[in-house]
N, C-alpha and C positions, 0 to 999 in steps of 0.2 A: 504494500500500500504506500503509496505519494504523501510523503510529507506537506503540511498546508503550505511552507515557505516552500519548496520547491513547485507544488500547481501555482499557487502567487506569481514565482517569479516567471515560470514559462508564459502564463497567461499575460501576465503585464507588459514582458515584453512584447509581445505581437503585439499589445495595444500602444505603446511606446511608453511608456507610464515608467519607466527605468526598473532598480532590480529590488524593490521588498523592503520590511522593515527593517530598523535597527538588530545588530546581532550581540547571540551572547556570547558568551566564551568559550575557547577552544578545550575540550580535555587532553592533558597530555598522556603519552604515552607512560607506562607502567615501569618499565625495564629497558635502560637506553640501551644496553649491551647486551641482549635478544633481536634475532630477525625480527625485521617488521612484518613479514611476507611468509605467514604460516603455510601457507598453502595457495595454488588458486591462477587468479588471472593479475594482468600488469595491465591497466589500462595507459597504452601512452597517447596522450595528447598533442601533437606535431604534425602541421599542415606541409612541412617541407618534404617529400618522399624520398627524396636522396638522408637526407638526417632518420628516416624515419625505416629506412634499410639499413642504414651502418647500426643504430642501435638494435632492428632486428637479429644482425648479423654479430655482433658484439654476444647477445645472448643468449644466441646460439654455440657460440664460442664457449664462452663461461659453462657450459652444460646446463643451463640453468631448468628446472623441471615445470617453470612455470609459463603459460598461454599467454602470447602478447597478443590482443586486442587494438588496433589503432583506428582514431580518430582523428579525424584534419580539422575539428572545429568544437568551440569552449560550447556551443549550444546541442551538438550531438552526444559530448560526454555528458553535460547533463541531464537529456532526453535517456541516454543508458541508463544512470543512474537511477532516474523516477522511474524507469520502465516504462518508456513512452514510443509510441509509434514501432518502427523496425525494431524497437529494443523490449519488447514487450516480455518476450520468450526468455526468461530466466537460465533457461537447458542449454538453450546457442549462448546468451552473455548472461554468464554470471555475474554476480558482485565483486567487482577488481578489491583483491588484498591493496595493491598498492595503485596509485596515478604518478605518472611523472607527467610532467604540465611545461610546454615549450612556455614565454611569455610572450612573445610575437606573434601571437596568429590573427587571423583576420576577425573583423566582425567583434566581437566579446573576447578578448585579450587576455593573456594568464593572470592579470592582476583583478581581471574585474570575475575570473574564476571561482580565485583564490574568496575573493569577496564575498561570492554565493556560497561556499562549501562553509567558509564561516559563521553564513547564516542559519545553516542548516540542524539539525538537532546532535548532539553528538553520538557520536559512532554511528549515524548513518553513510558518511565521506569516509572512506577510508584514506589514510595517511597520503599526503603530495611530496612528491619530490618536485623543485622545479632543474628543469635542465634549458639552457639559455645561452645564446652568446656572450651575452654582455656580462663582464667583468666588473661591472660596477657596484661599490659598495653599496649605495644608496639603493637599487635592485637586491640586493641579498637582504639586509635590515628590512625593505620593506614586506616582500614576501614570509619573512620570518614573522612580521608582527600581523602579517594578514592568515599565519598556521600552518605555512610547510615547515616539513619536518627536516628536509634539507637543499641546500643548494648545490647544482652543479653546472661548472661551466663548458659548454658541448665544446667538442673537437671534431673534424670530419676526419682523423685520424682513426682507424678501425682499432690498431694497438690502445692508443690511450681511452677508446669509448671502451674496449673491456675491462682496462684497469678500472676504469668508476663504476661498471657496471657489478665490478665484484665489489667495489664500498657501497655502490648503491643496497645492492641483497641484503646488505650485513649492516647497512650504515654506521660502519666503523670508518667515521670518516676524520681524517684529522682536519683539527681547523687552521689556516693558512693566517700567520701573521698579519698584521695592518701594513699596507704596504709590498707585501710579497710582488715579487715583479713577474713570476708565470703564472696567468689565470685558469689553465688548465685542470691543474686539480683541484677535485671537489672539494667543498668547503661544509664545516661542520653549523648547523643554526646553532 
């Protein structure tokens, strides 16, 4: 069953009315040094297909056991989520253990995503990663206060999107000093 904030904000969008009420706060996770990703599906979010085969290809590498699911758009992951339209079928998409969340994409953007998951009830969203080009601190601090659980900054490098793909599993990620001058590797919220 559809959360009210999630019919809310689908409906409101189509009427332009922007995206729902004030939100409450995120629950954090229990055990930071446990996988987040018991089991399951990876919903990733990423409209670029070339990025969105290297990270397929990346974790398939890794051996990783779990179903990657892609969407090119922040209003079809959330139609999966509610169970709306093509995503009705629970048995073809299940509930993603994890999202990683590009912030660039067209239309509704990872931030204004990030926005709706935190309206939403908790532990109905499962945990986000964002994974991003941009290097910018200001970009990482924000997402962080808007509930992802980590930052990472993309590479079209197949080598180094496996290296993150195995902190991503695990988010045993180290945090990268202020200042650090490669934006490559992931960074810890």
């Amino acid at each position: 069953m559809e959360s009210p904030e999630c019919v809310w904000t689908l409906a409101s969008e189509r009427r332009g009315e922007g995206r729902g009420p004030a939100c409450g706060q995120k629950v954090e996770l229990q055990n930071e040094n446990e996988p987040i990703i018991p089991h399951g599906v990876i919903l990733l979010i990423e409209d670029d297909e070339e990025d969105a085969e290297v990270f397929r290809l990346a974790l398939t590498q890794v051996g990783s056991p779990y179903r990657l699911v892609t969407v090119q758009f922040a209003k079809d992951a959330i139609k999966y989520l509610c169970r709306r339209g093509e995503y009705e079928n629970e048995n073809v998409y299940p509930k993603p253990s994890l999202i990683v969340l590009d912030l660039s994409l067209p239309g509704m953007s990872g931030l204004d995503f990030l926005t709706w998951a935190r309206c939403e009830a908790p532990g109905t969203v499962p945990p986000v990663a964002v994974l991003s080009y941009s290097a910018l601190e200001q970009d990482r601090q924000t997402t962080h206060k808007l509930g992802a659980k980590a930052y990472f900054v993309k590479s079209p490098n197949l080598d180094e999107t496996v290296a993150m793909i195995k902190n991503l599993l695990l988010l045993n990620v180290p945090p990268l000093p202020p200042g650090e001058a490669n934006p490559n590797p992931p960074k810890q919220l």
